[in-house]
N, C-alpha and C positions, 0 to 999 in steps of 0.2 A: 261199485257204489251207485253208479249210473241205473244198475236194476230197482233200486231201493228208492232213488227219488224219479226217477221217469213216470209208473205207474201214477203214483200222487200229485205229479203235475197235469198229466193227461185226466187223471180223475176230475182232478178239479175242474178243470176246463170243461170236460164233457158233460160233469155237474150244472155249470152255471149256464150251459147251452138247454140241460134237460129241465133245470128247474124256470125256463125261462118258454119255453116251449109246453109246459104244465100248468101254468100257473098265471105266464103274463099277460094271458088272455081277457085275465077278470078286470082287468080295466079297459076292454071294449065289450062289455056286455049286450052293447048295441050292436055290433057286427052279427048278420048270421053265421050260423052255425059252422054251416059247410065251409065257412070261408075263414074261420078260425081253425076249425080240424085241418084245413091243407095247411096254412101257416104253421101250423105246431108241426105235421109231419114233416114241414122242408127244417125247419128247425133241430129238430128230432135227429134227421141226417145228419147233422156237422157232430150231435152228441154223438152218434154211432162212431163216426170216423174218428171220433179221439177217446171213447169208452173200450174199443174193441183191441187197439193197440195196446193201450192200457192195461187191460187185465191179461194181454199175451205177455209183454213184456214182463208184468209182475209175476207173474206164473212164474217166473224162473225162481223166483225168491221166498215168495209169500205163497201160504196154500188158500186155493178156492175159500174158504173160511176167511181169512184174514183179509183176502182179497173185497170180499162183499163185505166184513167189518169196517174197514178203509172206505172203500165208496158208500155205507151208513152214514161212517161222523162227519164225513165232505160234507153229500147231500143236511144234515142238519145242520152244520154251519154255514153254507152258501144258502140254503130253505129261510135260516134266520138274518139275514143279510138282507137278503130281497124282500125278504115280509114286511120289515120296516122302510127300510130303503125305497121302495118302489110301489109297495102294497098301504105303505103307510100303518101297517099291522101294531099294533102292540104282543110285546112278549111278556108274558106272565110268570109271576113266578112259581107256578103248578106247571108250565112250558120247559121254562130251565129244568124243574126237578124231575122231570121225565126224559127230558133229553139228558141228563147227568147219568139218567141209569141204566141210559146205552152208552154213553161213554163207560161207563164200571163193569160194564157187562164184554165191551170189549177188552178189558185191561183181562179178564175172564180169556179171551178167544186166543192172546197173546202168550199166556204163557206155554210153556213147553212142559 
C-alpha cells in the first residue's frame, strides 16, 4: 500500500517546491534576473530530491503514463492553490473547464 500513497506524497511535495521555484518569482519582478534564475535553480533541487524518489518508488505500481498523469492533476491543483493564495490570481471558469479535461482525460490513462 506504501507504493501507492508514497509516490503521491513525494509528488506533491516536489510539486509545491517546483511550482514555487517557477512561478514565485513574479512577485519580485524588481530583482535581477540572474539572481532569480539561481534562487529558482536552488529551489528546483529540493524538487528533484523528492520528484526522483517519487517516480522510482511508483514505478513499482503505476506505469510511466499514470505516473506523469498523477504528477499532471498535483501540479494543477498545487498551480491553483498558489495562483490565488500567493499570486493573488483569479481562476476562471474557462480555467476550471480545461483543467476538468485533464482530469477526464486522466480517468482515460487509468483504465486497463
Amino acid at each position: 500500500m506504501l507504493d501507492y500513497i508514497a509516490p503521491i506524497a513525494l509528488l506533491i511535495g516536489s510539486n509545491v517546491f517546483m511550482t514555487l521555484a517557477w512561478y514565485g518569482h513574479l512577485k519580485f519582478t524588481d530583482r535581477p534576473l540572474w539572481i532569480v534564475i539561481i534562487v529558482s535553480w536552488g529551489i528546483a533541487f529540493f524538487e528533484y530530491c523528492l520528484q526522483v524518489p517519487g517516480n522510482r518508488i511508483g514505478y513499482r505500481v503505476y506505469s510511466p503514463a499514470q505516473l506523469k498523469t498523477i504528477q499532471e492533476i498535483i501540479t494543477l491543483i498545487v498551480f491553483v492553490v498558489f495562483s490565488v493564495a500567493y499570486l493573488d490570481a483569479t481562476i476562471k471558469w474557462n480555467h476550471l473547464v480545461g483543467f476538468g479535461l485533464i482530469v477526464a482525460a486522466a480517468f482515460f490513462i487509468f483504465l486497463d
